[in-house]
N, C-alpha and C positions, 0 to 999 in steps of 0.2 A: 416433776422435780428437775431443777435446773443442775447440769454439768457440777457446777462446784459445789452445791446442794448434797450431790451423789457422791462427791471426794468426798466432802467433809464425814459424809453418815459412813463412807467405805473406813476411810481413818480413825474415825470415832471406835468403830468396830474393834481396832488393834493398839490402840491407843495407850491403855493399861499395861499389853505388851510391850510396847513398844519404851515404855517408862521403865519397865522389869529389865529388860536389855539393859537400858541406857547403865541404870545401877551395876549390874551384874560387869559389866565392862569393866565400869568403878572400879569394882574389887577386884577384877582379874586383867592387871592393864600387860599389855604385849609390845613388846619394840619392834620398829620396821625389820619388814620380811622376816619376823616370826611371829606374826600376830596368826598363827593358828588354833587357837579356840574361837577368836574371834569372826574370823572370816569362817568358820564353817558355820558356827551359828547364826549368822547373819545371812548366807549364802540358803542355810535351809528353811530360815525363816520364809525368803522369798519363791524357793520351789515348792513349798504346800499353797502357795497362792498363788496360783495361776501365770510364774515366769518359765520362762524355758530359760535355766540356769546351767551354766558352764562355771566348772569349780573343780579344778585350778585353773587357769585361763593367763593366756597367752602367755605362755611358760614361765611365771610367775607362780610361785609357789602356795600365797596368799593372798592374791587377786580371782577374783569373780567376775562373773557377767552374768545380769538377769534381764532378759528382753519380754514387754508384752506387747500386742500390735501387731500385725503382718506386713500391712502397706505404709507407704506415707514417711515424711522426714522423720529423722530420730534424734531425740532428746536425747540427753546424757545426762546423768543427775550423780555427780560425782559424790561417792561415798568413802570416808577414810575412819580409820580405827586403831591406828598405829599410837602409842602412847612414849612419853619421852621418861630416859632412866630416868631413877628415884623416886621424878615429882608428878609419874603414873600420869594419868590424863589431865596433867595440870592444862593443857589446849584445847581440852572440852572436845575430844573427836568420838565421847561419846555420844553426845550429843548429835555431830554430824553424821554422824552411822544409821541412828536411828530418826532421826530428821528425815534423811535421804529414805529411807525404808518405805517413813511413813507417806513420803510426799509419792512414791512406787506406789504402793497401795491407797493410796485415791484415785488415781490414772489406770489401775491395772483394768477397771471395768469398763473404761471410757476411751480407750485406745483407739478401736477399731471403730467407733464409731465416729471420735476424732478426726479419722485418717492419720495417726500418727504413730510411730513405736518407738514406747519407752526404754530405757535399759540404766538400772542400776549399777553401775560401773565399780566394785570393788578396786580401790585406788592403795595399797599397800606404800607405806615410808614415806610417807612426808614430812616428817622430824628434819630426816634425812637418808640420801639415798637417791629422790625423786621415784618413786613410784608411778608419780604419773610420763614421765618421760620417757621411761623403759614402755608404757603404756599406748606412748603416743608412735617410739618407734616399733611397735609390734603391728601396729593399722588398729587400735584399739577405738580413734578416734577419724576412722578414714571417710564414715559414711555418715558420721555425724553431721544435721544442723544445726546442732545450740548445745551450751553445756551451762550448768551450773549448781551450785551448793552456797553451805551457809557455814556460818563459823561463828561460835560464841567467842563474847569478847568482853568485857566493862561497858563496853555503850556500842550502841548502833549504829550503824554507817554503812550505809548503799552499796557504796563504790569505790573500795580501797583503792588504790591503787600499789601499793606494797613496792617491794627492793627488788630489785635484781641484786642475785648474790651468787658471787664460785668459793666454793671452801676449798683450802689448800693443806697440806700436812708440812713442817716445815721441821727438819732436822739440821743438829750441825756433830759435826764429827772431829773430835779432838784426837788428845792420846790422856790418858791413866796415867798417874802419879800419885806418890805420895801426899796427900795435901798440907803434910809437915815436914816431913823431913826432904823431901825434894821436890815443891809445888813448880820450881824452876823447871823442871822437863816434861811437864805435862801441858797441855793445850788443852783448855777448858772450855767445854761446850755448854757448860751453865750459863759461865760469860757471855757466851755468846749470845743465847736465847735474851738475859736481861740486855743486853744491849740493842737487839732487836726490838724489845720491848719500849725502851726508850724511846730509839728512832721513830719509832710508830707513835708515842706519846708527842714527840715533837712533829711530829706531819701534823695530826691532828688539829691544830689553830692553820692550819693552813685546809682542812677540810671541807666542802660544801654542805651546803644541809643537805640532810639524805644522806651521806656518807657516814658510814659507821664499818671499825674495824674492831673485832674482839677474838676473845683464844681462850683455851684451857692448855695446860699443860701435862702430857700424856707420860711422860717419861723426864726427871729433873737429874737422873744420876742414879749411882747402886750406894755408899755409905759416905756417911761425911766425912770422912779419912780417905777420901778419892776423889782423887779434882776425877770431874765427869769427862767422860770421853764421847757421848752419845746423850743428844737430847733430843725428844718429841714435842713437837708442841701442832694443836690444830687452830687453825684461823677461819673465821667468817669474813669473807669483806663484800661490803655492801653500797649498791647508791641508788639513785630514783629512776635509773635509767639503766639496756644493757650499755648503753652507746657512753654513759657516763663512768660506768664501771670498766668497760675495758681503758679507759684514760687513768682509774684509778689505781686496779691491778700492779702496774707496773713501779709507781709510784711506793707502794707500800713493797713490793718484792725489792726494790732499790733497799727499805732500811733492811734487810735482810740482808743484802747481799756486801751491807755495811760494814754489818757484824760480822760477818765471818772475816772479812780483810782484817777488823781491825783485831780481832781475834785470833787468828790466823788456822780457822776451822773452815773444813768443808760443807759445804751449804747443802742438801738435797732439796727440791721445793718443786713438790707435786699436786695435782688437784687431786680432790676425795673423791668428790662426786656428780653428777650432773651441775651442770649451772642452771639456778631458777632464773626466769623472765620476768620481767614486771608483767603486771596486771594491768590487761586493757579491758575494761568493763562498757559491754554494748549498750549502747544506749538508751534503744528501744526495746530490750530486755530491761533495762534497769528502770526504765520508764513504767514500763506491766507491771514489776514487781513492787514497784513503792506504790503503786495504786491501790493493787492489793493490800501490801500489808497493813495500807492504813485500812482498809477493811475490815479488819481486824485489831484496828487499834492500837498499832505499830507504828508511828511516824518514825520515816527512813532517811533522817540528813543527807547532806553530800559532802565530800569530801573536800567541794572547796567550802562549803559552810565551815566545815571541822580542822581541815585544816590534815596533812597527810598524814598516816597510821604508819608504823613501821613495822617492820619481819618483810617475811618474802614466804611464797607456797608456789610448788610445782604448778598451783592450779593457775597462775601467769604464763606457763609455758601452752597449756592447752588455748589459753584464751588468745594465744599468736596466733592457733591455727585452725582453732573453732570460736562463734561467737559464744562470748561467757560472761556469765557475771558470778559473784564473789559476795553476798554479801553478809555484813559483822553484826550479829543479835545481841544485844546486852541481856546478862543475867546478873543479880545482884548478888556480887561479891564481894561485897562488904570492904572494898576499897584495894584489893588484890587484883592483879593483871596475870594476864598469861603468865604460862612458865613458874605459876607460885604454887603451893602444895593446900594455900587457902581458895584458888581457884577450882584446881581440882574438886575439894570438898562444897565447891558451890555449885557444881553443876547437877547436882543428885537432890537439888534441894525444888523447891515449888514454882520457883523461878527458872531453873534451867527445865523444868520439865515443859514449862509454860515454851521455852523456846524450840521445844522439839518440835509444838503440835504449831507454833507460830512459821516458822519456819517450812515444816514439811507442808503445811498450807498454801503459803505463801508462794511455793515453788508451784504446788500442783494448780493453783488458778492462772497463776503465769503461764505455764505450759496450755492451758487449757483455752487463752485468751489468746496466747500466739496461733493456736491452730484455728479459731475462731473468727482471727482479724487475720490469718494467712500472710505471716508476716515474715515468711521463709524466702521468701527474694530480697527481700529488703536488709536484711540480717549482717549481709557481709557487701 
């Protein structure tokens, strides 16, 4: 029996399980750094099979680490399960959860004779937060040779290469009034956010491809008989590059800092959270793995064929400092993209299950072809 012969029968084995997960998720979806059902059952799945599992790990609450293999370079097979409010795993990281599981469990019996060790990396907050960043400054990723995972999407693609993005909180600070009988002494921080809003609509024609700025609005005011004295609003802003993004940054804080002059509000404007990287996708990893997938009857375009994908994932920030790849499984969604509550409901369907076992395949022959063709010097 050949190496990936012995995955596939090892995976096959857990396969049903690992289907059962994925649903179970479905119904019970968790948000960054509280996805604690999720990371424990994920976590104990992998210590009845033969990992030496650390849970909670590196002071993260809902982060794991599953290692098999004693000697040799270590793979990282990045695993997330963090779900976004309302539209629950509309990003399909059920999928990726049990993906990564199952691709652990084809390798778990072939490690040592690989020369390699595996480790299923519980990766918490990728919505938001950066989970893997807090991960990377813990040494989670220190002795790492390679990292990678998969991510459903509408269509397939290798090699994203995805946004650098910093989200910022952006308040402004009036005074309260009457909004009838004396709207003249009040300082209106509504105003101000729409005027903010504007300015940022008119950069816009002035923006590059790959530039994208968006928001929600967290706080608009307390009743409408009160010009607002305090408004919240958070931002995403985004571009194809960090080195683009930081030229951008300041650009969009300008219309901000617009509106409050012409407003005559105080501005506060802080970052939320980690800044994601773009994604650098190795080449001779992503070379292994579209081999494979067509293997299995998966053709894996490129992103200059497709032309570039947008969002951003922490998993940009690991691939600065490990080689990585990224890459996008379509499941038939019946014409819904990420972030929709009809994507969500297609990941539980016969197609996204199809991308757990394609996926988790796909990674473990990769891995198994790197140690194979000893392609750990070559890598970086």
């Amino acid at each position: 029996m050949t190496h990936k012969q012995a995955a596939e029968q090892a995976f096959g084995s857990v396969e049903e399980e690992l289907r059962s997960i994925s649903h179970w998720m479905y119904e019970n979806p968790e948000i960054g750094y509280k996805e604690f059902e999720s990371s424990r059952r994920l976590s104990e799945f992998l210590s009845g099979r033969g990992f030496e599992v650390t849970y909670p790990a590196y002071g993260l609450e809902t982060a794991f680490e599953a290692t098999v293999g004693s000697t040799g370079p270590r793979v990282v097979i990045c695993c997330e399960y963090d779900a976004l409010p309302v539209v629950g795993h509309a990003c399909g990281h059920n999928i990726i959860a049990t993906a990564a599981l199952g691709a652990g469990i084809g390798l778990a019996g072939l490690a040592d004779e690989l020369g390699i060790r595996v480790t299923v990396l519980g990766t918490p907050a990728e919505e938001g937060g950066g989970g893997k960043v807090e991960l990377i400054n813990a040494g989670a990723f220190e002795d790492a040779a390679a990292s990678m995972m998969v991510h459903p999407s509408p269509t397939d693609l290798l090699d994203p290469s995805f946004q650098a993005r910093e989200s910022f909180t952006v308040e402004y600070f009036g005074k309260e009034s009457h909004a009838a009988f004396a709207p003249q002494l009040g300082i209106n921080a509504l105003d101000a956010f729409v005027q903010a809003y504007m300015n940022v609509a008119t950069l816009r024609q002035a923006l590059y491809p790959g530039d994208t700025v968006h928001c929600i609005i967290d706080h608009g005011g307390d009743a409408s008989n009160i010009i607002p004295s305090h408004t919240s609003s958070t931002w995403g802003i985004r571009a194809e590059s960090n080195e683009r993004l930081q030229e951008l940054i300041p650009k969009v804080r300008a219309c901000f800092e617009g509106a409050a002059v012409a407003t005559g509000c105080r501005l506060e404007f802080n970052p939320l959270d980690h800044p994601y990287l773009n994604m650098i996708n190795n080449p001779i990893m992503t070379s292994i793995y579209s081999t494979n997938s067509d293997s299995l009857g998966r053709a894996m375009p490129k992103e200059e064929e497709t032309g570039p994908e947008g969002g951003s994932s922490d998993m940009g920030n690991v691939s600065q400092v490990v080689p990585s790849i990224h890459t996008m499984l379509a499941i038939d969604s019946d014409g819904a993209v990420n972030h929709q509550m009809e994507f969500a409901s297609a990941t539980i369907t016969s197609s996204g299950d199809k991308a757990i076992r394609d996926g988790a395949l796909s990674m473990a022959y990769t891995i198994i072809d790197m140690a194979d063709q000893n392609v750990w010097d070559d890598l970086s």
